[in-house]
C-alpha positions in Angstrom: 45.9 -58.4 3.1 42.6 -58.9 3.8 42.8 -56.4 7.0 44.1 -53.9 4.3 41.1 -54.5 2.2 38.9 -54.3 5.4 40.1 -50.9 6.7 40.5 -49.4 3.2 36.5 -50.1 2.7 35.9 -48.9 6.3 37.8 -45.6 5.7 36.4 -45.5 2.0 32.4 -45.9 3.7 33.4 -43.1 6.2 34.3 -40.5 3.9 31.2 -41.3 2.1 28.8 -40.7 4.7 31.3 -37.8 6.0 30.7 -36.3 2.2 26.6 -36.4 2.4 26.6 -35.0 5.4 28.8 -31.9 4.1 26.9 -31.7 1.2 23.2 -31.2 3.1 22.6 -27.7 3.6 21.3 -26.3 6.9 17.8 -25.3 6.4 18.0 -22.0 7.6 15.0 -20.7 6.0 12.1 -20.2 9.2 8.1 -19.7 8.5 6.4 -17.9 11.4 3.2 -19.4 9.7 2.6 -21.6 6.8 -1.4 -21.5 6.4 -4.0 -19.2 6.4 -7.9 -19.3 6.2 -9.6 -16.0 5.3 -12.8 -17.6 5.7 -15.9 -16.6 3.8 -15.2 -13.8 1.4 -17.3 -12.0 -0.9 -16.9 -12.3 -4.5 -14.9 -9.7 -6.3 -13.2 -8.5 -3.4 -9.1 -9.3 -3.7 -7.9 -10.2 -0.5 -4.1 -10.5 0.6 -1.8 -12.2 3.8 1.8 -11.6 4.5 3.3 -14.5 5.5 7.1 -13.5 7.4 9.7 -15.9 6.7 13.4 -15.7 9.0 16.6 -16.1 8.3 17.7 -18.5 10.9 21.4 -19.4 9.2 24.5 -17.7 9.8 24.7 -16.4 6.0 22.6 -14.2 3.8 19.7 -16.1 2.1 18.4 -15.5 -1.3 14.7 -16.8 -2.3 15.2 -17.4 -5.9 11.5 -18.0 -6.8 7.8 -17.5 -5.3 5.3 -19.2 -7.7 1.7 -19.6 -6.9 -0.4 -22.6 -7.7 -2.6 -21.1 -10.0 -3.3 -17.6 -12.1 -5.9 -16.3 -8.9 -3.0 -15.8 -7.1 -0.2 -13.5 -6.7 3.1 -13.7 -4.5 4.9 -10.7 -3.8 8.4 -10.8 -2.4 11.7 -8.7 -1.9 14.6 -10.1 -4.3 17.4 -9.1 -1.7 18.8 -11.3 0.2 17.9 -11.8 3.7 20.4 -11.2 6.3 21.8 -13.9 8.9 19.2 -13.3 11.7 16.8 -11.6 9.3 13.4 -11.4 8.4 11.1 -10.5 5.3 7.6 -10.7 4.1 6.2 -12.4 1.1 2.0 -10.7 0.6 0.0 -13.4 -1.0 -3.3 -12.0 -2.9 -5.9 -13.9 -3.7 -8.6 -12.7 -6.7 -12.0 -14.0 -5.8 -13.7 -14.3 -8.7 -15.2 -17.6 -8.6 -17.8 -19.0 -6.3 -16.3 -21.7 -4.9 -14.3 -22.9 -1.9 -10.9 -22.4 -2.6 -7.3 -24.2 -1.7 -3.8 -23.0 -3.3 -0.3 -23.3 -2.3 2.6 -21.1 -2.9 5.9 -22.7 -3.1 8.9 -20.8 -2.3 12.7 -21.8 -4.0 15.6 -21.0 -2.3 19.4 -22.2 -1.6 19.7 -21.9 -6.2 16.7 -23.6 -6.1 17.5 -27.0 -4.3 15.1 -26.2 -1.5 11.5 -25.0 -0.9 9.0 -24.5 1.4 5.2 -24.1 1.1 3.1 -21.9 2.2 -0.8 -21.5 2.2 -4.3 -20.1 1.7 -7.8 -21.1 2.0 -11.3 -19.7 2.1 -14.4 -19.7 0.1 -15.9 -17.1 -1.9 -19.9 -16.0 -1.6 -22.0 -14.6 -4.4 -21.9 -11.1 -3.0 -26.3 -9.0 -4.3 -26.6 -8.7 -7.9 -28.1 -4.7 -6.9 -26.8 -2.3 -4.3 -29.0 -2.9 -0.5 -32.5 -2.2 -0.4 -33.9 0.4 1.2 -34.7 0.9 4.7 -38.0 2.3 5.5 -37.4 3.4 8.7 -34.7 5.6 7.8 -36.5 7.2 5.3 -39.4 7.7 7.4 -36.4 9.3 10.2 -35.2 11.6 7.8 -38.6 13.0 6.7 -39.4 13.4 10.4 -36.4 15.8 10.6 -37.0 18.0 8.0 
């Protein structure tokens, strides 16, 4: 009886561990790059990445969601599914408004949302002149030269 017992809890255990592995799903979702530093940039200039993501699996693949860390910036992705052996682009803008070094993450959902990935951006933004350039006085003495 107590063999039974054993080799019904062997068999039981098995079928267990048989049954998570089943249940993981390949990650079939690729990033060619996951960072990016634009380095300085000047204030009130936007700036955008494209970050291309692959379709490694042997099945389309859907990303359900692209949501940025913050308000300053803005994720923009195809909703149709990626082929088996495909590739797309997500373009990640950034709104430089603030002076300030600057650090945000994108997160992307896919597999119904039971997977992500990050992705992402850093920089800082420079207080770009208050006026337009000053003048240059040796141009100006140039041009009267010429006429």
């Amino acid at each position: 009886m107590k063999k039974i017992t054993f080799i019904l809890a062997l068999f039981s255990l098995s079928l267990s561990i048989q049954a998570q592995d089943t249940d993981k799903k390949e990650d079939a979702l690729f990033l060619k790059e996951t960072e990016y530093n634009f380095g300085k940039i000047p204030q009130g200039k936007p700036v955008y990445h494209s970050f291309e993501l692959v379709n490694k699996g042997d099945t389309e693949l859907k990303l359900d969601n692209v949501q940025a860390s913050c308000g300053c910036t803005t994720p923009e992705w195809n909703r149709e599914p990626i082929p088996a052996g495909g590739s797309t682009i997500i373009k990640v803008g950034y709104n430089a408004a603030a002076v300030a070094p600057f650090d945000k993450y994108i997160t992307i959902y896919y597999h119904n949302s039971t997977q992500t990935k990050q992705i992402r951006i850093k920089g800082e933004v420079w207080k770009a002149p208050d006026g337009p350039a000053p003048g240059n006085a040796s141009i100006n003495f140039l041009r009267k030269q010429i006429q």
